[in-house]
C-alpha positions in Angstrom: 170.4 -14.9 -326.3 171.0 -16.0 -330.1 169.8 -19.5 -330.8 172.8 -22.1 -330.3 174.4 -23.6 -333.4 172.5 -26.6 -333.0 169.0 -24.9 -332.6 170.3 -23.3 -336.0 171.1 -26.2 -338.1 168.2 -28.6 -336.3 165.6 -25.5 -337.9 167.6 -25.7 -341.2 167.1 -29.7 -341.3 163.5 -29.9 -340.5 163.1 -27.5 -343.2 164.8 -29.1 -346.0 163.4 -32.8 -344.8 160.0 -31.5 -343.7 160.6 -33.4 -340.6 157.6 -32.4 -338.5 154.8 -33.1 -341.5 156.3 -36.5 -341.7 156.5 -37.5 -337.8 152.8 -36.1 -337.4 152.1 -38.2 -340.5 153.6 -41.3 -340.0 154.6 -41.0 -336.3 158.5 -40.9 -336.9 161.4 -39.8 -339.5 164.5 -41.4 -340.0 167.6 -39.3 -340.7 171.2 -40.6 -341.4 173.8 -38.7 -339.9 175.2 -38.0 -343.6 172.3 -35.6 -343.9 172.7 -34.3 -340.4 176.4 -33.2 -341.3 175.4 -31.2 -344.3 174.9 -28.7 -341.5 177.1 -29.3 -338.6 178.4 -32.7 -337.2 175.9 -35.2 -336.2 177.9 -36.7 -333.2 177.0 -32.8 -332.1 173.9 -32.4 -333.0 172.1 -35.5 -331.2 173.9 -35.7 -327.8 170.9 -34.8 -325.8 172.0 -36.1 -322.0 169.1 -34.1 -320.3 165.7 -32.8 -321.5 166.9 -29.4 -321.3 169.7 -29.7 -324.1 166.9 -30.7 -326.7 166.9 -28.0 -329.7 164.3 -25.4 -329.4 162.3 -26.9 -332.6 162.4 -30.5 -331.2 161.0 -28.5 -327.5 158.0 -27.1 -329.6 157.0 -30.2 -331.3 157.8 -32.6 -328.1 160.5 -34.4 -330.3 163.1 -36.3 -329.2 165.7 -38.5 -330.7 167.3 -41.7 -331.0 170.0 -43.8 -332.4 169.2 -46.8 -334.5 172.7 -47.5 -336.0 175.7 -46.7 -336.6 175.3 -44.1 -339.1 171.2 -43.4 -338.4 168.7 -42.0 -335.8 164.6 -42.0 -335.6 162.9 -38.6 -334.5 159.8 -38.9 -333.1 157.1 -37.1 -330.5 158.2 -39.9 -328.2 159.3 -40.2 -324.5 163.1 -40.8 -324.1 163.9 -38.9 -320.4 163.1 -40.1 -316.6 162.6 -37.4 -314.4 164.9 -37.9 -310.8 162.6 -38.4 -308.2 163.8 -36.2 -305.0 163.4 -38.4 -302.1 164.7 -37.7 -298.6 167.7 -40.0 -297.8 169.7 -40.9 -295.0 173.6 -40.6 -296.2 175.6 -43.8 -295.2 179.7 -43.2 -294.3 181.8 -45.1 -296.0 185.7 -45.7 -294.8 188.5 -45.1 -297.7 191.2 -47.8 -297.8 194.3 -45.6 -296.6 196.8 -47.7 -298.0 196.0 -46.0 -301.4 197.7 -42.8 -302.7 197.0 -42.8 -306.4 193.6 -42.2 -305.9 192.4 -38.6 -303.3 188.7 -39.0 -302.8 188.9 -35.3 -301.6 189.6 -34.8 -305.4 187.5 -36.1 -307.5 186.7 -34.7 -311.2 185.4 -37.2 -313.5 182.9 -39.8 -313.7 185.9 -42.4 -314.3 187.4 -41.9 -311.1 184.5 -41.3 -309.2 183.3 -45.1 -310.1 187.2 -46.1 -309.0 187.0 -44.8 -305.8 182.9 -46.0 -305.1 184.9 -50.0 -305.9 187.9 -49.6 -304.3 185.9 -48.2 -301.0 183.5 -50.7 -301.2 180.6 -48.6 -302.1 179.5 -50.9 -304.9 179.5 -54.1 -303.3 177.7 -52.8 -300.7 175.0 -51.4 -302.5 174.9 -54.0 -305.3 174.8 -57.1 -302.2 176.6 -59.4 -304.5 179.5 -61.6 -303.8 182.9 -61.4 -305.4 181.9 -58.4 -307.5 184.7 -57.8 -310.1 184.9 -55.0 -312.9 184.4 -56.8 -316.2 182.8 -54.5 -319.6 183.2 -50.8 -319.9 184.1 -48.3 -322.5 182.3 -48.1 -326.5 181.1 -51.1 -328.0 178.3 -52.3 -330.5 174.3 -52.4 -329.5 173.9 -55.7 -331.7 170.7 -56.0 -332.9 167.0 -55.9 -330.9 163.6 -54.3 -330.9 161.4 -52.6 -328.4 158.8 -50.2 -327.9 158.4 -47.1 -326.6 155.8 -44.6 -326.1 154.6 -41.8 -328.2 151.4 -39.3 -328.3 149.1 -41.7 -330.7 150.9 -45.2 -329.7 153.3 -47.4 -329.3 156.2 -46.8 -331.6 158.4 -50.2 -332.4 161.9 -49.1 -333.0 164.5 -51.6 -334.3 168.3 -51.2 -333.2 171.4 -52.6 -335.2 174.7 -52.2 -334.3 174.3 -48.3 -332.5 177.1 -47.3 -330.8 176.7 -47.4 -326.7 179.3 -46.2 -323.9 179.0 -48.3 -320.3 180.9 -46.4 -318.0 181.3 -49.1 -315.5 180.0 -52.8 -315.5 180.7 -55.0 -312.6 179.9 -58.9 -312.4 179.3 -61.1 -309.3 177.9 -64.3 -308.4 174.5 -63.3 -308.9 174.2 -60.0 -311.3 176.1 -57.9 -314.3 175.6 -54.2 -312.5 175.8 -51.7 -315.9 176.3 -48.3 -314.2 175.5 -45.0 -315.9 178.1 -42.5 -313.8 177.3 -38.4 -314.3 179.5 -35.9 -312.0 176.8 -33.4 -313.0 173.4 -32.7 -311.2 170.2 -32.6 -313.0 166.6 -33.3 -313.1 166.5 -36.1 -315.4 168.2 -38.5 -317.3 168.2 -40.3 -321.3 166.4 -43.8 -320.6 168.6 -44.4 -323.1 171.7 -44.2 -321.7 170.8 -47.5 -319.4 168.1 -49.0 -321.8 170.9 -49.9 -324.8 173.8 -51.2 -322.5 170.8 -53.4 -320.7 169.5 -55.3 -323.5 172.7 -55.4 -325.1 173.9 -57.9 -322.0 170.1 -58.8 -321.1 170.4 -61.0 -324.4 173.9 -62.3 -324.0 174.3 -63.8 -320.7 172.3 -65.4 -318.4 172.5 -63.7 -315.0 170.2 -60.8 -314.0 171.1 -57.4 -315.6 170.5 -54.4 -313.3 170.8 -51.0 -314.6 172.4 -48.4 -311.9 172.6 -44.8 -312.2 175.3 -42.8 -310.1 175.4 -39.3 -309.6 178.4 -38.3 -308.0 178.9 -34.3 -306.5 180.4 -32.7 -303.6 181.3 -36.1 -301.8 178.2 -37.4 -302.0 178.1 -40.9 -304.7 174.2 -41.4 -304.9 173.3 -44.7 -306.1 169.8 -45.5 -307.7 168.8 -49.3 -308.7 166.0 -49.4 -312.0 164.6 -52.2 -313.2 162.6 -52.8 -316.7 159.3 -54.2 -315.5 158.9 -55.2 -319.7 162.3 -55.8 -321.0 160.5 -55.3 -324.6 159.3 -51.6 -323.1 161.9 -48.3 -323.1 159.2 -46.7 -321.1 159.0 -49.6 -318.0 161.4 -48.3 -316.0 161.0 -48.3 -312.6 163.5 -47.2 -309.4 163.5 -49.5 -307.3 166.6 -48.9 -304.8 168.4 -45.5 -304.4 171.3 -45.3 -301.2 174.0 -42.4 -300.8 177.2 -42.3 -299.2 179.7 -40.3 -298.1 183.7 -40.9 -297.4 184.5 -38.5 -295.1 187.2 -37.4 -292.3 185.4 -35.6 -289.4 181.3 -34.4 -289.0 179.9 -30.9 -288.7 177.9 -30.2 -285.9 175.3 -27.8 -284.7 178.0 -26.2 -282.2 180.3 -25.6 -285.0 177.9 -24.2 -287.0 176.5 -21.5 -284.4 180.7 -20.9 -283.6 180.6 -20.2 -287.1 177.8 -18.1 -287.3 179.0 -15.6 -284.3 182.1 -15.4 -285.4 182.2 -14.6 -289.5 182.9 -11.0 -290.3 179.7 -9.8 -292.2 180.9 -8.8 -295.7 179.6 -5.6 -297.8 176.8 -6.9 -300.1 178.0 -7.3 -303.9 177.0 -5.3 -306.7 175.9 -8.5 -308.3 171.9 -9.8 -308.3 171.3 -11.2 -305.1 170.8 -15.4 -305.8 168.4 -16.9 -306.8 169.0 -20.4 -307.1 167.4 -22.4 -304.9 169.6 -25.6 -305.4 173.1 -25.0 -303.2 174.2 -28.5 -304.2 174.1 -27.4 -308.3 175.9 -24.0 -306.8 178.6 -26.3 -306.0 178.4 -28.9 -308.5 178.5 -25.8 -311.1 182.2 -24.9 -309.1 183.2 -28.4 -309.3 182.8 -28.3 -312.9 184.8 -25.2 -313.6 187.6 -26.5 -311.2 187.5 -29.1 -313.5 187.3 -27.4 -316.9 188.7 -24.0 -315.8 187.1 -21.8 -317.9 183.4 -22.3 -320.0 181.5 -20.3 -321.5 177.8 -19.7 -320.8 177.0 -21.4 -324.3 178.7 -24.6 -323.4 177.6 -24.5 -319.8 173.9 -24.4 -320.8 174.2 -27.0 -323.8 176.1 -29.8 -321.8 174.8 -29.5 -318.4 171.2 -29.4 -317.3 170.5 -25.8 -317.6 168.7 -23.3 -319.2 170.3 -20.0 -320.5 168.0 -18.3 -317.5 169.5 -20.7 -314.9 172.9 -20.9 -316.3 173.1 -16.6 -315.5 171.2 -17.5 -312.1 173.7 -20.3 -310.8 176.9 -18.4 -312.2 175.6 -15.3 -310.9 175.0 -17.5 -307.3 178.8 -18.3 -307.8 179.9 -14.6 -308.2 177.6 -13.6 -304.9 179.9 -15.8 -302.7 182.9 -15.0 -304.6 183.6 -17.9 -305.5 183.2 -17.4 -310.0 184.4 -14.8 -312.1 183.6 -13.8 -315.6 185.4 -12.2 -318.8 184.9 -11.4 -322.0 187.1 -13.5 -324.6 186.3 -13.2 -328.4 183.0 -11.6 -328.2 181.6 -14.2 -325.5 181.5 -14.1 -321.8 182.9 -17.1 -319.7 183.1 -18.1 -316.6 186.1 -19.3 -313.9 187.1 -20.0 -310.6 188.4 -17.1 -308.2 191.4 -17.7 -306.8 189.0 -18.5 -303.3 187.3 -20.6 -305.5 190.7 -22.6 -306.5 191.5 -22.4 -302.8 188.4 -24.2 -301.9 188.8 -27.5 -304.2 191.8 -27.8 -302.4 190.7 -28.2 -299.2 189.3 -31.8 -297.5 185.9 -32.0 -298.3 184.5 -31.7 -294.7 186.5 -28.2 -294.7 185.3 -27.7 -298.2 181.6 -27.7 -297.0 183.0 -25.6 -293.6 184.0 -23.1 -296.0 181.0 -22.8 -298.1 178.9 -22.7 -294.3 181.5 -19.6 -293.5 180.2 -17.9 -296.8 176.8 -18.1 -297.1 176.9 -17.1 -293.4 179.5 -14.0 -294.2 176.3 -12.4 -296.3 173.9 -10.3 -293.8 170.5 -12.2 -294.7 172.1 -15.2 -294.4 173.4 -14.7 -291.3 170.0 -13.2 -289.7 168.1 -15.7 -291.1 169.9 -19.0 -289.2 170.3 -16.9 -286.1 166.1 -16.7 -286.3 166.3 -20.1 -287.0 168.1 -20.7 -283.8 166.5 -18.5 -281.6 163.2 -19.5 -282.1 163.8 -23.3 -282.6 162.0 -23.5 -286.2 162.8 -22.4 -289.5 161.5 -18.9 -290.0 158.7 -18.7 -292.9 158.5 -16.7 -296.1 157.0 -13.3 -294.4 159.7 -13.7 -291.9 162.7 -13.4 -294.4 161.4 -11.2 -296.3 161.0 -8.6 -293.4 164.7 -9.6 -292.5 165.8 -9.3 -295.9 164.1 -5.6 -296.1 166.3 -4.9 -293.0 169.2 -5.7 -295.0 170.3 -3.2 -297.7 170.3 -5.7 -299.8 171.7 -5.1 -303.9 168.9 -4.6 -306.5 166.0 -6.2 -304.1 163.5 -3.5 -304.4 160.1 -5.0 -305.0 157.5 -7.2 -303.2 157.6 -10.2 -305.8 161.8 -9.7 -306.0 161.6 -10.2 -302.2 159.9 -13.5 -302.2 161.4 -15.0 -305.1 164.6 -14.2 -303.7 163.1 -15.6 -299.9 163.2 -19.6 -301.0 166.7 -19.2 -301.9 167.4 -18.3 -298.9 165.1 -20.9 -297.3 166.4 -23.5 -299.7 170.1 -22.7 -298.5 169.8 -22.6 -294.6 168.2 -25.7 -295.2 171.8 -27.2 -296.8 173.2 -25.7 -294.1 171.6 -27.6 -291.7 171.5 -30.9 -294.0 175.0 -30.6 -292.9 174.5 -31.6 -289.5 175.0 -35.1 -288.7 173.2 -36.6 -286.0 
């Protein structure tokens, strides 16, 4: 694939502005966004949610970015993202107030009313433990003016902030705290300190209470909460988690009978002429339909510069979608993109516990899938990588021909029985 427009331009400005001799030389360059728009815009150009969107020239040097004002930014070999850390957690349900119609927690598609319906459920309060919490700051506003530090590869790199723009997407004050949450409906591996580092000293220096910086990730019914806390409010780098909870609102449970009465019953499918998956995350499967249900049609450029993928992963996951029938692509002007089938439509509008039924009915429609639970449940333990493999060999299955294909393929397979039976609540 061709660089992106912003790999493009990012090459031309470190060219003109010799931006990598002067970070190595004096351990940062700042740019104003002026000179960033002699190229393309700079509100374009330096909205870098996840690691993965960084520009290929800033991946090579182990640059990042950072606003300082309004109208500047410093670029430096520093550390601005915080890996996720994947920890096993229970889910808690949560009961929906069903005196409300204006908001359908079945349907939810943007961060906005994803934070509405974690309030008016309760979801907050409980997982913040203050009293008389109350929605107070959100929306754009002004950094004011503070320092910190941060870390680079030689040192530690002071970086003074005045008057940057910064977005809170939900704040919520109670007796005790200000909670500023950070809301994504996307899934990803890690996240701009940034994001929760500006909004927390912004307050941290205007009021008195304690400031705690939440990040919510909300997908597939699931609103997972995570709790950080600065250890050095001076330090960008001394984050720490210190809390994470998820819940669920929900109508109904799944159970291991419904799943083997689901497995018995599904009419096996022909296999695809599309690559069998290989993406071993079912959840960003979803997440990637929930976001087309949501956009309707993207293409594979924008899908890979504003959610955390990589070109490679962005043809796996689609590719995942199209297996189970539930994506479809076209060519428009000269590009491919990507949409919902109409049993992909269908699906979003369906309760979520018969949302994740359906997805159960068509992983298990596909041969391997199928064989592979029913070895899970004849033999009382998950079968291991030899063991699908030799089932998958049994299954004719598209453009699987080699040894290493085989077990690459195997711990998608693994990965996705194991969702499966994530679904299962005790």
């Amino acid at each position: 694939m061709s660089d992106s427009k912003n790999d493009l331009a990012w090459k031309k400005l470190f060219e003109k502005y010799k931006i990598s001799d002067k970070v190595n030389a004096k351990g940062f360059y700042e740019i104003k966004a002026s000179a960033i728009n002699e190229f393309r815009e700079a509100r374009l150009m330096t909205k870098f949610d996840y690691k993965s969107q960084l520009p290929e020239i800033f991946a090579n040097n182990k640059f990042s970015i950072l606003p300082i004002s309004r109208g500047s930014y410093v670029i430096s070999d520093f550390d601005t993202f915080q890996d996720f850390e994947n920890n096993e957690i229970a889910l808690t349900k949560i009961d929906f107030p069903n005196y409300l119609e204006s908001i359908d927690f079945n349907n939810i598609t943007s961060e906005s009313t994803a934070l509405n319906c974690a309030y008016v459920s309760g979801i907050i309060e409980n997982f913040v433990q203050d009293e008389e919490l109350k929605p107070t700051v959100s929306g754009r506003m002004s950094s004011l003016a503070f320092n910190f530090n941060i870390n680079s590869k030689k040192s530690l790199l002071n970086i003074n902030v005045n008057n940057s723009q910064i977005e809170i997407d939900g704040g919520y004050e109670g007796i005790e705290s200000l909670n500023l949450i950070e809301a994504k409906n996307s899934i990803s591996k890690d996240f701009l300190i940034r994001q929760v580092f500006y909004p927390y000293k912004l307050w941290e220096n205007k009021i008195t209470k304690k400031v705690r910086p939440l990040f919510l990730t909300y997908s597939n019914g699931i609103f997972h909460f995570r709790e950080y806390v600065f250890e050095d409010p001076t330090h960008y780098n001394s984050l720490k988690l210190i809390r994470e909870k998820k819940y669920a609102i929900r109508d109904g449970a799944i159970n291991l009978e419904l799943i083997q009465k689901t497995l018995n019953q599904v009419k096996i499918v022909k296999e695809p002429a599309i690559p069998f998956p290989q993406a071993d995350s079912f959840e960003r499967v979803i997440n990637l339909c929930e976001l087309l249900n949501e956009n309707k049609v993207l293409n594979r450029e924008y899908i890979t510069g504003n959610y955390d993928f990589n070109v490679r992963q962005t043809n796996y996951y689609t590719d995942a979608g199209r297996y189970l029938g539930l994506i479809d692509k076209n060519q428009e002007n000269g590009e491919i993109v990507y949409f919902l089938t109409e049993k992909g439509q269908k699906l979003f509008n369906l309760s979520i516990i018969d949302r994740q039924q359906k997805f159960i009915e068509l992983m298990l429609s596909h041969i391997v899938f199928n064989k592979v639970l029913k070895f899970y449940f004849k033999k009382g333990e998950s079968p291991n990588k030899d063991e699908i493999v030799q089932l998958m060999k049994e299954s004719n299955l598209y453009n699987v021909n080699s040894d290493v294909t085989f077990y690459r393929r195997s711990s998608t397979i693994s990965s996705w029985i194991n969702w499966i039976l994530d679904q299962v609540e005790e």
